[in-house]
N, C-alpha and C positions, 0 to 999 in steps of 0.2 A: 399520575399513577398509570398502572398499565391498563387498565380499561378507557381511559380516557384517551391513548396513543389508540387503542383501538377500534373507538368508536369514531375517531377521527381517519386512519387507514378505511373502516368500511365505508365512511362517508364520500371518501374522496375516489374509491372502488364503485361508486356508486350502488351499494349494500345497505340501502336505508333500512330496510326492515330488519337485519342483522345489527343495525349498531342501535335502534331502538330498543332490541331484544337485550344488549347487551346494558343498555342503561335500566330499564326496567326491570327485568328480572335479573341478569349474569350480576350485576353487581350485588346485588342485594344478597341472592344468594350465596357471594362469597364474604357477606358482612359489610357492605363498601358502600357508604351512604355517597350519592351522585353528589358534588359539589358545583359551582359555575363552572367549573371547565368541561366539567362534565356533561352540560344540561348546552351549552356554547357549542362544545362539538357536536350534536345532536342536533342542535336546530341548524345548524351551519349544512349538515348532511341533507335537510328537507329542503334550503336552501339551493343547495346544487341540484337538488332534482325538481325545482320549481313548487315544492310543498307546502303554500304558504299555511294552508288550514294547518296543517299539521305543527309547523313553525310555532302556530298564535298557540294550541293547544298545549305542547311542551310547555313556554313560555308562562301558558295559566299554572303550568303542571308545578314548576323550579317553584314558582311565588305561593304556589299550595304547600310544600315540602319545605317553606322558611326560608329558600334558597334565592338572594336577589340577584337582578338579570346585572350583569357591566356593560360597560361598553360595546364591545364585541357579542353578548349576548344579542343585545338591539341591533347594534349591525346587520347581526345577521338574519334577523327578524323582519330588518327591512328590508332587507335581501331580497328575501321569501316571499315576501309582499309584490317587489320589481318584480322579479323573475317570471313569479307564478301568475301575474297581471290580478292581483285582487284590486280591491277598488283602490285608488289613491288614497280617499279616505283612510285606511287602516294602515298604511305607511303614516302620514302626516298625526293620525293618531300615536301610533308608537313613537316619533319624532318628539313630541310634544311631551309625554310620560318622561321619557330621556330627559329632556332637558328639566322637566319638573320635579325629577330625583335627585336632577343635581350633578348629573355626569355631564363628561363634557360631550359636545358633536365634535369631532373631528375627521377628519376624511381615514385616518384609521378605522376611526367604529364605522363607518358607511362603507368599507371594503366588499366586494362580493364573496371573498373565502375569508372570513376571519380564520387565525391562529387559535386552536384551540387549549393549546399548550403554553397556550402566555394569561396571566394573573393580572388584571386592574387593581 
């Protein structure tokens, strides 16, 4: 949808607090429940600017709202994790969730920009 191109463009703009806005409140208020790609391009955006706190936070947020993370959601969670230097531990935790869900590791989902426009 078009919020989900959008929150992806502010991400990549480096407009975190803009494409946060847009997931938290702009969607809502135009009736548009956030889905994974939605909740994917968001942490992908914390991701680029080293956010890992904020990364885990979304992440608790999508699986509060019913919403499960895929592949590329974790990617790029672990992303956030690398980038932003939190402890290993919380990489190798999310790692381990991942594979305990059932999705696969592939070097696709370990990308540093996942696609947020693409469906698992």
């Amino acid at each position: 949808n078009s919020f989900n191109s959008a929150i992806s463009a502010c991400g990549r703009a480096g407009e975190l607090d803009t494409a946060l806005e847009l997931l938290s409140t702009g969607m809502r208020a135009a009736g548009v429940e956030p889905d994974v790609v939605s909740w994917s391009a968001a942490i992908a955006a914390c991701q680029r600017r080293g956010e890992w706190r904020r990364a885990l936070e979304l992440l608790d947020g999508m699986r509060r709202q019913g919403v499960a993370p895929n592949e590329r959601t974790f990617g790029a969670a672990i992303s956030a994790c690398a980038k932003g230097g939190a402890p290993p531990e919380r990489a190798l935790e999310l790692l381990a969730e991942m594979r305990s869900s059932g999705l696969r590791v592939t070097q696709a989902a370990t990308r540093d920009q996942p696609r947020s426009t693409q469906r698992s």
